[in-house]
C-alpha positions in Angstrom: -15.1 178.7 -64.1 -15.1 175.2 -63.8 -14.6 173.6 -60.2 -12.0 171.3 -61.0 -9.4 174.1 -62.4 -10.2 176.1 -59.2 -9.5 173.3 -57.2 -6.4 172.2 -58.8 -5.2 176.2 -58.8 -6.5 175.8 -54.8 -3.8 172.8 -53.9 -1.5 174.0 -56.3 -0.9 177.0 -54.3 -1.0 175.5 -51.3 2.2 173.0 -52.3 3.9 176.5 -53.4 3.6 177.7 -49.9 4.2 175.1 -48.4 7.4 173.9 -50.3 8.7 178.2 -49.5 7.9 177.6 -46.2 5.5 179.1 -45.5 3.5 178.5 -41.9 0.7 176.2 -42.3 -1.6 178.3 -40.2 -0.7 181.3 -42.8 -1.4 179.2 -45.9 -4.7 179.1 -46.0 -5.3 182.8 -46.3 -2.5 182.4 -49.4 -4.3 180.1 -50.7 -7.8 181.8 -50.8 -6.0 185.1 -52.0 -3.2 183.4 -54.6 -5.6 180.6 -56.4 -6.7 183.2 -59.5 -3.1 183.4 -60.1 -2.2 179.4 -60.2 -5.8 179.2 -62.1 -4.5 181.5 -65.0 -1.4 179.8 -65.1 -3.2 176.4 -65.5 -6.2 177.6 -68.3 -3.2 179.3 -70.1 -5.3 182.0 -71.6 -7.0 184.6 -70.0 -10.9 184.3 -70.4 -12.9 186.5 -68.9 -16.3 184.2 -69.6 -14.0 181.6 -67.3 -13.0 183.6 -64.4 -13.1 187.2 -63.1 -10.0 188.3 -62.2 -9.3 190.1 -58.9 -8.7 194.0 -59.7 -5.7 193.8 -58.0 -4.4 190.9 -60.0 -1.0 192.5 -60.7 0.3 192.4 -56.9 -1.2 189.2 -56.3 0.6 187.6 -59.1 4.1 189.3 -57.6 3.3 187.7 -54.4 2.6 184.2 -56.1 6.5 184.3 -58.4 7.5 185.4 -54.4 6.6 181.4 -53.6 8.4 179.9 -56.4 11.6 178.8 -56.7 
């Protein structure tokens, strides 16, 4: 995958946290667990030459809609 989409997905989750209110000392651990999601939304297609998804992708994308608005 390229860096700059995983770092984008990276901050991007971290704003989502932060803006639900989550506490900073929690949001890294978000972050590091959440970013595949943000990154999927952001590529927009699922490709599996870009990015291996986690297995348990389902529950962590729950847990990421849980952060938005």
């Amino acid at each position: 995958m390229n860096k700059a989409v995983e770092y984008r997905a990276r901050a991007q989750c971290a704003l989502d946290a932060e803006v639900a209110g989550i506490p900073r000392k929690r949001i890294p651990e978000m972050v590091d667990r959440l970013w595949p999601v943000a990154a999927r939304e952001m590529m927009g297609v699922l490709d599996p030459e870009a990015m291996v998804e986690p297995q348990d992708i389902a529950q962590r994308e729950a847990d990421y809609r849980k952060l938005k608005p």
